[in-house]
C-alpha positions in Angstrom: -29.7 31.1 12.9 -31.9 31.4 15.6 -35.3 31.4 15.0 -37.4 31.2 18.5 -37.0 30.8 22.0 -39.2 29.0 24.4 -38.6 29.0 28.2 -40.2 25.8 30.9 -42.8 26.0 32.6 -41.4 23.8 35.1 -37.7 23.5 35.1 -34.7 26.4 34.6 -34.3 25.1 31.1 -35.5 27.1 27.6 -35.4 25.6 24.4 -34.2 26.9 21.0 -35.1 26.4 17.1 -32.9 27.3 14.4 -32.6 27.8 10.6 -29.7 27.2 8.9 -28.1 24.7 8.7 -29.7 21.5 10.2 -33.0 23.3 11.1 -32.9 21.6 14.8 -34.6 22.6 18.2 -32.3 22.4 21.0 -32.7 22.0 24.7 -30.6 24.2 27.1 -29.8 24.2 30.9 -30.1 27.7 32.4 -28.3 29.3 33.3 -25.2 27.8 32.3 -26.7 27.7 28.8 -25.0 23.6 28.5 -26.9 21.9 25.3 -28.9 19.1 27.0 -30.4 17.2 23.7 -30.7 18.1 20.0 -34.4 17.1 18.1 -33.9 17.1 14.8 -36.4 16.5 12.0 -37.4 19.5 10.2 -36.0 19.8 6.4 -36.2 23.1 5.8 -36.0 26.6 8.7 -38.4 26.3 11.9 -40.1 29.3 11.8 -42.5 29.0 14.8 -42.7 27.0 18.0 -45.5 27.2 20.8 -45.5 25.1 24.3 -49.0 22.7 24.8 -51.0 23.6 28.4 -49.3 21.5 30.7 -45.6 22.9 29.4 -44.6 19.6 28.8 -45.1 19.5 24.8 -43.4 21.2 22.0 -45.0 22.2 18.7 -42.9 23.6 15.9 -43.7 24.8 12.4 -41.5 25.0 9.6 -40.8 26.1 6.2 -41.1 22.7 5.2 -44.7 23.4 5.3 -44.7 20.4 8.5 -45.9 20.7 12.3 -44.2 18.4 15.1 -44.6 17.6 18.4 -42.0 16.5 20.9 -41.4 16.1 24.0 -39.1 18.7 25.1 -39.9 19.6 28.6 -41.4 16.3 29.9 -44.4 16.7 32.5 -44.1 18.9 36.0 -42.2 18.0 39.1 -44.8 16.8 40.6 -46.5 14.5 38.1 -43.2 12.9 38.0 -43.4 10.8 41.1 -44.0 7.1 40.9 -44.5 7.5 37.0 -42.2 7.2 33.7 -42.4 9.6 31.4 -44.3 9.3 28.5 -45.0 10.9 25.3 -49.0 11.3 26.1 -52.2 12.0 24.1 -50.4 15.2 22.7 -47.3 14.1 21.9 -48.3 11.1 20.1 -47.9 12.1 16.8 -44.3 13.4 15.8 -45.3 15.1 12.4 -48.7 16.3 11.0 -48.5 17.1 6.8 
């Protein structure tokens, strides 16, 4: 059951929440639609997700009555060079009650 869709900012990739049955969000390559990574958490149907400013951040909502934030997208192309990736000020917190 899928529930939303949310394309990057930055890279040819969209990702996916679903309902029934593991209640997941899921990272695809576009075009050729190849699952890249499964975030898993949620215990009950994600019914909303939005993207933070920078398009690096996911927030999703569920029926679980639970907001999370991951780190889907990771930060733009060019913020990349010399740096790791991190889960930054936004990302921080994986669950808010």
């Amino acid at each position: 059951q899928v529930c939303s869709l949310l394309w990057s900012k930055h890279q040819r990739e969209l990702c996916s929440s679903h309902g029934f049955s593991e209640n997941q969000l899921i990272l695809w390559k576009y075009p050729t639609m190849t699952k890249i990574q499964e975030f898993k958490g949620h215990t009950a149907r994600v019914l909303h997700m939005d993207q933070s400013p920078d398009g690096g951040c996911v927030v999703s909502a569920a029926a679980d009555e639970t907001l999370r934030f991951w780190d889907v997208f990771g930060s733009a192309p060019n913020e990349r060079k010399g740096k790791a990736l991190s889960m930054g000020n936004f990302c921080g917190s994986p669950m808010i009650r």
